[in-house]
SEFIZA-3560 file (N, C-alpha, C; in Angstrom, 3 decimals):
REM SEFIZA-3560
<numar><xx>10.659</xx><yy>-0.096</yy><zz>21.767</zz><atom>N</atom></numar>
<numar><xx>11.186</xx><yy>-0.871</yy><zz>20.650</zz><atom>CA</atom></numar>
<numar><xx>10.063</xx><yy>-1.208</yy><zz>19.649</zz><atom>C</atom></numar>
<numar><xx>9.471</xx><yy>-1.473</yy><zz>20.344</zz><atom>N</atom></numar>
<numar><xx>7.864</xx><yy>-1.864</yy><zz>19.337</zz><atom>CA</atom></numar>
<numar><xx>7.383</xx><yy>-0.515</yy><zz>18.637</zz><atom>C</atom></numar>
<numar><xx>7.386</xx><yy>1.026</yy><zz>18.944</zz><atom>N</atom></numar>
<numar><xx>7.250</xx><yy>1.945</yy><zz>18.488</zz><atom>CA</atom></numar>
<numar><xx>8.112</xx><yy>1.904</yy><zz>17.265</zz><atom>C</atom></numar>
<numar><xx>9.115</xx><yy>1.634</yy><zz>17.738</zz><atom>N</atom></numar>
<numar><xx>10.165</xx><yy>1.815</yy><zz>16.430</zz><atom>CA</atom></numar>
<numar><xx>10.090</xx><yy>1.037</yy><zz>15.483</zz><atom>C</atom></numar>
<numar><xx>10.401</xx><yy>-0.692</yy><zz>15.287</zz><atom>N</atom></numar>
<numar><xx>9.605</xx><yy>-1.692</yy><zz>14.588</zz><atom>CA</atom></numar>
<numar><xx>8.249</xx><yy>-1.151</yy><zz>13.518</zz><atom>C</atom></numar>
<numar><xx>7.124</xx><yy>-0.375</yy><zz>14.681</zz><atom>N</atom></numar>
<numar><xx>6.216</xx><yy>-0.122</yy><zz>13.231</zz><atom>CA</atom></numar>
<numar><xx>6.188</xx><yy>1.214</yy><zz>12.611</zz><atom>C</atom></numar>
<numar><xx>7.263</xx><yy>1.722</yy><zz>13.110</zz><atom>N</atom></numar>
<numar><xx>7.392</xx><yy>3.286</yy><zz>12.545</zz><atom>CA</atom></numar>
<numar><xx>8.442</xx><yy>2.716</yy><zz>11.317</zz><atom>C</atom></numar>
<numar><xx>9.043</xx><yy>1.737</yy><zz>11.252</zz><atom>N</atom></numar>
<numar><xx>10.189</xx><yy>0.846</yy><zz>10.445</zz><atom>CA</atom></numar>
<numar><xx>9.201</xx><yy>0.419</yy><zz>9.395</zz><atom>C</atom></numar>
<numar><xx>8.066</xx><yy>-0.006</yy><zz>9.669</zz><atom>N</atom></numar>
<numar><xx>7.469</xx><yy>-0.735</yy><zz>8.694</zz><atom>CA</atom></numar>
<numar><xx>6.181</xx><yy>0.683</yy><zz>8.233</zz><atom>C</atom></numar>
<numar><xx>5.498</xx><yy>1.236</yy><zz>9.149</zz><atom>N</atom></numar>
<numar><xx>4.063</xx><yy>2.252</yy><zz>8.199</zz><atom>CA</atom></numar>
<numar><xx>4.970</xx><yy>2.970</yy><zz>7.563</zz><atom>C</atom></numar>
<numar><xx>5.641</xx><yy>3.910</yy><zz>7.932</zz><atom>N</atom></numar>
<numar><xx>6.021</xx><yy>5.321</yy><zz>7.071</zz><atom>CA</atom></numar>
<numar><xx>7.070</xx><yy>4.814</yy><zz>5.802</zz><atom>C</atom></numar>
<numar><xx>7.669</xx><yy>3.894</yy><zz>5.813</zz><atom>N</atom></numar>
<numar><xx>7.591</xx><yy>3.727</yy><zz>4.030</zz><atom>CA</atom></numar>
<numar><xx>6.942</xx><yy>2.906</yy><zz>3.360</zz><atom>C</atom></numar>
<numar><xx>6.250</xx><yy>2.205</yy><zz>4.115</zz><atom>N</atom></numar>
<numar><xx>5.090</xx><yy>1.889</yy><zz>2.863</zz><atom>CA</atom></numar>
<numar><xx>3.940</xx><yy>2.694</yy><zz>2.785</zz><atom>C</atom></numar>
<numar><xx>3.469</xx><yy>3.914</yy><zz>4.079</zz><atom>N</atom></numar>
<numar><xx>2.765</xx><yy>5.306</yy><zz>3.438</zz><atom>CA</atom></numar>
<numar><xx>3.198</xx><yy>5.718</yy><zz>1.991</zz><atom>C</atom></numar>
<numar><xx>4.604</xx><yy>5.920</yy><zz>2.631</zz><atom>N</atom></numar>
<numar><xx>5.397</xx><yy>6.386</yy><zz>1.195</zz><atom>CA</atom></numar>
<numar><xx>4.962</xx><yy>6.036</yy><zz>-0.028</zz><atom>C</atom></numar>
<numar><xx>5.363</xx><yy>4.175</yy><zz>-0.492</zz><atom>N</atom></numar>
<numar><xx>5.425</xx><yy>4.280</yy><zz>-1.318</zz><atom>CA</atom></numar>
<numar><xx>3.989</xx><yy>3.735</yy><zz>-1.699</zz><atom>C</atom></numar>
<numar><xx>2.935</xx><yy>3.844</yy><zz>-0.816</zz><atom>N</atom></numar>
<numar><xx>1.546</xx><yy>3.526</yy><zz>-1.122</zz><atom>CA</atom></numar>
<numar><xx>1.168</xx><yy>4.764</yy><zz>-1.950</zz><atom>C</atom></numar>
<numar><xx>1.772</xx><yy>5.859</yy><zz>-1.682</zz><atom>N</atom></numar>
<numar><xx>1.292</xx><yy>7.018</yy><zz>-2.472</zz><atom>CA</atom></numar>
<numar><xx>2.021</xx><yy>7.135</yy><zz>-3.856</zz><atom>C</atom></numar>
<numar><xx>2.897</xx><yy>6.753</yy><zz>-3.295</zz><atom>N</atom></numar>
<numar><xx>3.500</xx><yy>6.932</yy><zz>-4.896</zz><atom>CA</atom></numar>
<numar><xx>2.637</xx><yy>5.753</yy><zz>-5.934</zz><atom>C</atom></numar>
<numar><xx>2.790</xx><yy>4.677</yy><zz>-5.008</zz><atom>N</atom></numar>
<numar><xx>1.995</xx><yy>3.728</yy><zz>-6.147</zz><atom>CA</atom></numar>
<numar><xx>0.422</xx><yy>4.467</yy><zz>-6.782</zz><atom>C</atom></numar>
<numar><xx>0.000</xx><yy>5.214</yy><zz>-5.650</zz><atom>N</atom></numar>
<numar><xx>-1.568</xx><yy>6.172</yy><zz>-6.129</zz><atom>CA</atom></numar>
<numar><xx>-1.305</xx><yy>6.773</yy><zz>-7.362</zz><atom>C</atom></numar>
<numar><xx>-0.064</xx><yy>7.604</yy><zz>-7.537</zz><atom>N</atom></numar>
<numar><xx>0.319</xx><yy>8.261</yy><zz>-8.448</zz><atom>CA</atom></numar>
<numar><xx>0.533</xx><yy>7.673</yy><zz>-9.480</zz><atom>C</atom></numar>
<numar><xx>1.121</xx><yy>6.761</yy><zz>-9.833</zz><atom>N</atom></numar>
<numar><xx>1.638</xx><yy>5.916</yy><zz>-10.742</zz><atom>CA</atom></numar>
<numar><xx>0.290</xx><yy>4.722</yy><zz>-11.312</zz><atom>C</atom></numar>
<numar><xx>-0.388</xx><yy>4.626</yy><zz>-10.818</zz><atom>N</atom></numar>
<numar><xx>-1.424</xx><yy>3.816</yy><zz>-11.167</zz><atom>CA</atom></numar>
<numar><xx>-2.671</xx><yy>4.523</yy><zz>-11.962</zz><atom>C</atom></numar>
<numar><xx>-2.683</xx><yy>5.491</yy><zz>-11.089</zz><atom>N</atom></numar>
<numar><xx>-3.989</xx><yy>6.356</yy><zz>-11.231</zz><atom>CA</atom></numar>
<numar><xx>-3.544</xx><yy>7.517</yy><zz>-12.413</zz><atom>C</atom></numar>
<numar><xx>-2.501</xx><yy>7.327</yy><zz>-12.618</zz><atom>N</atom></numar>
<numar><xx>-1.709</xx><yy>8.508</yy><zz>-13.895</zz><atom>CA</atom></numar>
<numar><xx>-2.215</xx><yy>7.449</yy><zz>-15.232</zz><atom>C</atom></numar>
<numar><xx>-2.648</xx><yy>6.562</yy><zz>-15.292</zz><atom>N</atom></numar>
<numar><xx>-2.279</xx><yy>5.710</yy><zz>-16.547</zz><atom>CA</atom></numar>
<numar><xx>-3.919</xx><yy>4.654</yy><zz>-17.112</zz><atom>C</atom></numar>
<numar><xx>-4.814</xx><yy>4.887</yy><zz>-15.461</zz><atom>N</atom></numar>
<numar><xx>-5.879</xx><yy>3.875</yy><zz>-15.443</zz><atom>CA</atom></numar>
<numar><xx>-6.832</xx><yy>4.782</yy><zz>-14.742</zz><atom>C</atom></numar>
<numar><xx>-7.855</xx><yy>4.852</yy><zz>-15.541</zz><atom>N</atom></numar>
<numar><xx>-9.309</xx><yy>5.600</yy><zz>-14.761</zz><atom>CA</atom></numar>
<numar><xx>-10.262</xx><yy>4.944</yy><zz>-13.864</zz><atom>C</atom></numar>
<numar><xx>-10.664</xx><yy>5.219</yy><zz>-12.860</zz><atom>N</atom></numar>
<numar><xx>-11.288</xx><yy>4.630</yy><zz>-12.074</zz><atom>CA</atom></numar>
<numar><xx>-12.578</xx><yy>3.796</yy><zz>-12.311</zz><atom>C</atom></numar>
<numar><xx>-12.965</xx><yy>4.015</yy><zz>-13.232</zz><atom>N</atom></numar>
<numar><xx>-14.373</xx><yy>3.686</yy><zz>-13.744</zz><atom>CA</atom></numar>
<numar><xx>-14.405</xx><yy>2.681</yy><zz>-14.772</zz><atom>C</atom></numar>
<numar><xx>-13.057</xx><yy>2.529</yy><zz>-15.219</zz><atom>N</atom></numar>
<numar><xx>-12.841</xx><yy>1.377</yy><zz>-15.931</zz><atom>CA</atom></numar>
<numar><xx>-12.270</xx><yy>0.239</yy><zz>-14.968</zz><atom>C</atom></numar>
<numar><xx>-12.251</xx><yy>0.376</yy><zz>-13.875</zz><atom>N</atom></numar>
<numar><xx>-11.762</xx><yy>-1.029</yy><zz>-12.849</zz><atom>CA</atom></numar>
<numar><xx>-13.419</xx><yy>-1.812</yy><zz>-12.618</zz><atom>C</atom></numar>
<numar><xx>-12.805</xx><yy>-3.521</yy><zz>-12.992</zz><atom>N</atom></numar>
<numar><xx>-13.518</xx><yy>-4.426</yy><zz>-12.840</zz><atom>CA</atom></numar>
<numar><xx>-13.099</xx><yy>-5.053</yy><zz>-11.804</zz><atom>C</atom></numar>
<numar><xx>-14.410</xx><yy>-5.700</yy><zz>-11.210</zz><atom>N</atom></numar>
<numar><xx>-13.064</xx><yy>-6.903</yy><zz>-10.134</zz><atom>CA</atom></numar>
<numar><xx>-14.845</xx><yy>-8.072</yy><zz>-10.723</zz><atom>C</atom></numar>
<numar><xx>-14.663</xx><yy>-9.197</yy><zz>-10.799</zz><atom>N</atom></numar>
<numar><xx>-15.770</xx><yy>-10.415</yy><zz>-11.593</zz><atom>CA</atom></numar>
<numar><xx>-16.209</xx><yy>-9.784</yy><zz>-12.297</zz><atom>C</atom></numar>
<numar><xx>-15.638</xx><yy>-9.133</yy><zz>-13.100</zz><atom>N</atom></numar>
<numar><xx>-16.761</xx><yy>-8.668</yy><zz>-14.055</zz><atom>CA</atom></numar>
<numar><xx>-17.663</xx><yy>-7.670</yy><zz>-13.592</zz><atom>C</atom></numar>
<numar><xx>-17.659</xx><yy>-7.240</yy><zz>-12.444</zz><atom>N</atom></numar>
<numar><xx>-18.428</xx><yy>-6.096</yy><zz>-12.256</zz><atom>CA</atom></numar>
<numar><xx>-18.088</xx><yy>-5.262</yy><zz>-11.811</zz><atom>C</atom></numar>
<numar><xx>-18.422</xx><yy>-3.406</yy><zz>-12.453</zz><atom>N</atom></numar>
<numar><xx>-17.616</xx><yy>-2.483</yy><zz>-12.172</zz><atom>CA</atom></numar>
<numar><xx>-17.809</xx><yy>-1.947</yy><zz>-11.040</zz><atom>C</atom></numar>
<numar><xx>-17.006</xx><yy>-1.201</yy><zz>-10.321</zz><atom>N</atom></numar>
<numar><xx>-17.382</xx><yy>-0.918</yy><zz>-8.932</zz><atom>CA</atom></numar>
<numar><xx>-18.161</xx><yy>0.472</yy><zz>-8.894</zz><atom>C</atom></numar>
<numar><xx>-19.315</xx><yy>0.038</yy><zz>-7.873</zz><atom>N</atom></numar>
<numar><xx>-20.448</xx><yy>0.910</yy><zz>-7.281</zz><atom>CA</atom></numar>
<numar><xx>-19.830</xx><yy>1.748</yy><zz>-6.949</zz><atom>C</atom></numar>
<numar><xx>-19.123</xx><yy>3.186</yy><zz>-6.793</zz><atom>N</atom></numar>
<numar><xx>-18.331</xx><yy>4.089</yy><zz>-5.888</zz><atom>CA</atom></numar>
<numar><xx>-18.205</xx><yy>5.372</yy><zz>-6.998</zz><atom>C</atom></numar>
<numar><xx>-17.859</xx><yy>6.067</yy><zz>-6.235</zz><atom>N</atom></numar>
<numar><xx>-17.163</xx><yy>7.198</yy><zz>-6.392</zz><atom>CA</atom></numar>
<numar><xx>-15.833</xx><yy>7.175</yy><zz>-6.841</zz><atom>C</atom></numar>
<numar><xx>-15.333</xx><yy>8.003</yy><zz>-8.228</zz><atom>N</atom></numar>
<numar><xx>-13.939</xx><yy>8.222</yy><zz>-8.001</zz><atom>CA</atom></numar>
<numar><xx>-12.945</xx><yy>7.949</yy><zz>-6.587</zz><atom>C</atom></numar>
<numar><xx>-13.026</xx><yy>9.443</yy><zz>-5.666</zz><atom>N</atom></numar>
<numar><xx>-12.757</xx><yy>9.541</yy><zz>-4.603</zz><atom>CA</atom></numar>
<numar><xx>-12.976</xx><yy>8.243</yy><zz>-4.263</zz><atom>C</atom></numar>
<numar><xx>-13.780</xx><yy>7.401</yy><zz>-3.814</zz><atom>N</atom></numar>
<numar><xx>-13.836</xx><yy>6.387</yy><zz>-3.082</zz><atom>CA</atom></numar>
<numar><xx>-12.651</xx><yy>5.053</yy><zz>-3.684</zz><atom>C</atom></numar>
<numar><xx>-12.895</xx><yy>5.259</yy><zz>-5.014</zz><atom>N</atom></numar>
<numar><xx>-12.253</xx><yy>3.749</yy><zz>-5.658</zz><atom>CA</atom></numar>
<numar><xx>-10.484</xx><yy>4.230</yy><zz>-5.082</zz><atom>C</atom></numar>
<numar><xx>-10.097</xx><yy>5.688</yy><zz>-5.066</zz><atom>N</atom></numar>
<numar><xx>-8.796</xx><yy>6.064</yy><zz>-4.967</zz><atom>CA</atom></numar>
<numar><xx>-8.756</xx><yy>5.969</yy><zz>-3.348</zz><atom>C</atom></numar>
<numar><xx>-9.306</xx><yy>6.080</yy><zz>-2.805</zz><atom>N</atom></numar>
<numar><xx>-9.369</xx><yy>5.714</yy><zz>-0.791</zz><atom>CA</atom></numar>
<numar><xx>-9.317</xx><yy>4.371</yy><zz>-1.236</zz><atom>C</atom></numar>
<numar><xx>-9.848</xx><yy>3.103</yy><zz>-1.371</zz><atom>N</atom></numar>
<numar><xx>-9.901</xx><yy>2.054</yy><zz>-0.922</zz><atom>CA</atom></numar>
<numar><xx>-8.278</xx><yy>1.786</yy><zz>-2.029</zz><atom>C</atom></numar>
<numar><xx>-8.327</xx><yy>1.877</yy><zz>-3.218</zz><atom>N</atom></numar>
<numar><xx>-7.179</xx><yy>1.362</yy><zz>-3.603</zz><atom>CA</atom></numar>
<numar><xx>-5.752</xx><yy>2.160</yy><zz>-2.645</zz><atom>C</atom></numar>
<numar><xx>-5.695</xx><yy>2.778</yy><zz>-2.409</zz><atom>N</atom></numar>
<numar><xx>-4.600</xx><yy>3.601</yy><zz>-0.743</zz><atom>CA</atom></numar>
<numar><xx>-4.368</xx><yy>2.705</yy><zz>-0.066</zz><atom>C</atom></numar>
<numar><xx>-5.816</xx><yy>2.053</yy><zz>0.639</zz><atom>N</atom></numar>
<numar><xx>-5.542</xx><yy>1.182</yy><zz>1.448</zz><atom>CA</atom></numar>
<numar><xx>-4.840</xx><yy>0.072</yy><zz>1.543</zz><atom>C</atom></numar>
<numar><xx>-5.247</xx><yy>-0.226</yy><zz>0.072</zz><atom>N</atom></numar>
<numar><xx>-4.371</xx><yy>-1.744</yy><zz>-0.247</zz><atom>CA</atom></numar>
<numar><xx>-3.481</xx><yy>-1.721</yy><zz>-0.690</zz><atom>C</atom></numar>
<numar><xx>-3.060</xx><yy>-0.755</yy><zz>-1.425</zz><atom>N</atom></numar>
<numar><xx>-1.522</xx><yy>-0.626</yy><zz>-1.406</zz><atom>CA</atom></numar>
<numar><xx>-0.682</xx><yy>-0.228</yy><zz>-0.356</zz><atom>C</atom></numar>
<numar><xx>-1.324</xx><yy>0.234</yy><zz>0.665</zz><atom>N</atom></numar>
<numar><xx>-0.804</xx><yy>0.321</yy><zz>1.989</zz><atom>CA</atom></numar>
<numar><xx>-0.535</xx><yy>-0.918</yy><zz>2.554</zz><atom>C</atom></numar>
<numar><xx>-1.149</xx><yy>-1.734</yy><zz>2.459</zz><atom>N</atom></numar>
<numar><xx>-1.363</xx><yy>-2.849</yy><zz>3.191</zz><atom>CA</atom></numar>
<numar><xx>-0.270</xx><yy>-3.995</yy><zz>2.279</zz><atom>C</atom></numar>
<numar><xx>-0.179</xx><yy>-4.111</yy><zz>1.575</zz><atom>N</atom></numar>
<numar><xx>0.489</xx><yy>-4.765</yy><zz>0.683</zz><atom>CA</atom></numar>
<numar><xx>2.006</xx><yy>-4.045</yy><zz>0.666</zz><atom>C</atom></numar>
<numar><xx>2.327</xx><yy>-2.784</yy><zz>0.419</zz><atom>N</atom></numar>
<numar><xx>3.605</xx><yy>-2.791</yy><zz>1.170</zz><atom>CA</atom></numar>
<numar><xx>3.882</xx><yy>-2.458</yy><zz>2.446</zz><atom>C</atom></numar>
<numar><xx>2.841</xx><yy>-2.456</yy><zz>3.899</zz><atom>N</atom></numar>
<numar><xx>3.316</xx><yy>-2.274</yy><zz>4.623</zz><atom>CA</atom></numar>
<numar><xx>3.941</xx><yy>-3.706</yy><zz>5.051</zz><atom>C</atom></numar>
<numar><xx>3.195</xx><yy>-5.225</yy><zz>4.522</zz><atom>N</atom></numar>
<numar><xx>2.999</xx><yy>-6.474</yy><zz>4.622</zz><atom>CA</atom></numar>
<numar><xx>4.972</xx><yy>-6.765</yy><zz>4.287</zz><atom>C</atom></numar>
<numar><xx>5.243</xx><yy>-6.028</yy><zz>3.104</zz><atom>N</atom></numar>
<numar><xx>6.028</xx><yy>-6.717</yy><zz>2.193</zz><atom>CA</atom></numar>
<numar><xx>7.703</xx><yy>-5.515</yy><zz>3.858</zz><atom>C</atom></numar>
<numar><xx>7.112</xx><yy>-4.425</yy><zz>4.253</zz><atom>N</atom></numar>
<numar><xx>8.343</xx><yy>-3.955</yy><zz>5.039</zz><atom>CA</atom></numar>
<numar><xx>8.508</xx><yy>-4.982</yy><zz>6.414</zz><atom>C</atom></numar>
<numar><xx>7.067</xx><yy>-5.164</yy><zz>6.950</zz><atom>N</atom></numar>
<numar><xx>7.051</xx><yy>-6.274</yy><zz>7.771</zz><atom>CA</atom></numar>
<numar><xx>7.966</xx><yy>-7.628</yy><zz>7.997</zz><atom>C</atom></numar>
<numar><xx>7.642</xx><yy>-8.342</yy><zz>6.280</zz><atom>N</atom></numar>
<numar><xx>8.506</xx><yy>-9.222</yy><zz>6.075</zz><atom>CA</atom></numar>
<numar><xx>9.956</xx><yy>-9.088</yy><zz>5.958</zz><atom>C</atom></numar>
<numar><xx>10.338</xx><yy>-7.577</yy><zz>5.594</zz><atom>N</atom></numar>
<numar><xx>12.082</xx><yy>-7.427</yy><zz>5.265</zz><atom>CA</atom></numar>
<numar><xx>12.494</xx><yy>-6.968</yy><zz>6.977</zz><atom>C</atom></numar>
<numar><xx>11.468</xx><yy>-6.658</yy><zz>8.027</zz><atom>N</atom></numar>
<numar><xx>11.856</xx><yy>-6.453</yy><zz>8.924</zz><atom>CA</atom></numar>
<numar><xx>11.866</xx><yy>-7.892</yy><zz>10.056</zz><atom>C</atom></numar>
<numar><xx>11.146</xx><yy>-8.590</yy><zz>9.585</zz><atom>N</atom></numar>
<numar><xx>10.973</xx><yy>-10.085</yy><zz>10.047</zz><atom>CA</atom></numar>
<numar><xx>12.255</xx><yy>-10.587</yy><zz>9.528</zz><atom>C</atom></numar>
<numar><xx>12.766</xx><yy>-10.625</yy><zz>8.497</zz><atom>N</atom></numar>
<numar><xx>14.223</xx><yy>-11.287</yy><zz>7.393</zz><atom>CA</atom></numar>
<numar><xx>15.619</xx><yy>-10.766</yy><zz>8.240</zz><atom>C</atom></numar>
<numar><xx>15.257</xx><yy>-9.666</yy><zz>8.876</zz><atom>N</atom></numar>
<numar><xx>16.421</xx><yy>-9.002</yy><zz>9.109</zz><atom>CA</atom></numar>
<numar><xx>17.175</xx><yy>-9.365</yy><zz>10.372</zz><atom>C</atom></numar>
<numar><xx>18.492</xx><yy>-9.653</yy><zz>10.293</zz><atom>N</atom></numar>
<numar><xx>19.285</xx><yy>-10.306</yy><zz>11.757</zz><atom>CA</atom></numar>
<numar><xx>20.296</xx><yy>-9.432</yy><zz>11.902</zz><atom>C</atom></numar>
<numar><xx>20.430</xx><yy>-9.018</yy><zz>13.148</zz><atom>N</atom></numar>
<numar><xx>21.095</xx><yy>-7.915</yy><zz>13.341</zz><atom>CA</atom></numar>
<numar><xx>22.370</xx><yy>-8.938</yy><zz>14.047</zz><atom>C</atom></numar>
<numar><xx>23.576</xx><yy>-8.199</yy><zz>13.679</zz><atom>N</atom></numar>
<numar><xx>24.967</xx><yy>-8.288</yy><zz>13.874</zz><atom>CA</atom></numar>
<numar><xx>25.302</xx><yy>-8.850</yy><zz>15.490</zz><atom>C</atom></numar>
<numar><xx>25.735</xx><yy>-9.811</yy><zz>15.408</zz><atom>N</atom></numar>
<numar><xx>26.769</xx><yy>-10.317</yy><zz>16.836</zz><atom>CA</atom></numar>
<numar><xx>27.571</xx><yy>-9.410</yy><zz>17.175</zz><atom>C</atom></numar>
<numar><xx>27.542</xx><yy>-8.038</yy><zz>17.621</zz><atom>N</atom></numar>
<numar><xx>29.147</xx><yy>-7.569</yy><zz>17.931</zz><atom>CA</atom></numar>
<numar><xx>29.495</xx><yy>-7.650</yy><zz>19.310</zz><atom>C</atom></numar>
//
């Protein structure tokens, strides 16, 4: 059951972590990202791995919660 639960929650927010890659990275260059004012030390490649991550993490967070919300039927 627990297999299933996080196969419920990684593989669509893989999903739409990539799509968000696509959609972000279509419109904003890597080398123009600030975070305090200072631009990040990295590699292309690298700034597009770590931003993956967090959009991974941020919707795997957000399937978590709709799978936490969810009450399954009395029948």
């Amino acid at each position: 059951m627990m297999r299933k639960h996080l196969m419920f929650i990684l593989w669509p927010s893989f999903l739409m972590a990539g799509i968000m890659e696509i959609v972000v990275f279509a419109m904003v260059d890597p080398h123009d990202l600030h975070i305090f004012n200072q631009a990040f030390d990295l590699p292309r490649q690298g700034i597009y791995t770590l931003s993956f991550f967090v959009f991974w993490i941020v919707c795997a967070a957000s399937s978590c919660l709709s799978l936490f919300l969810y009450v399954e039927p009395n029948d």
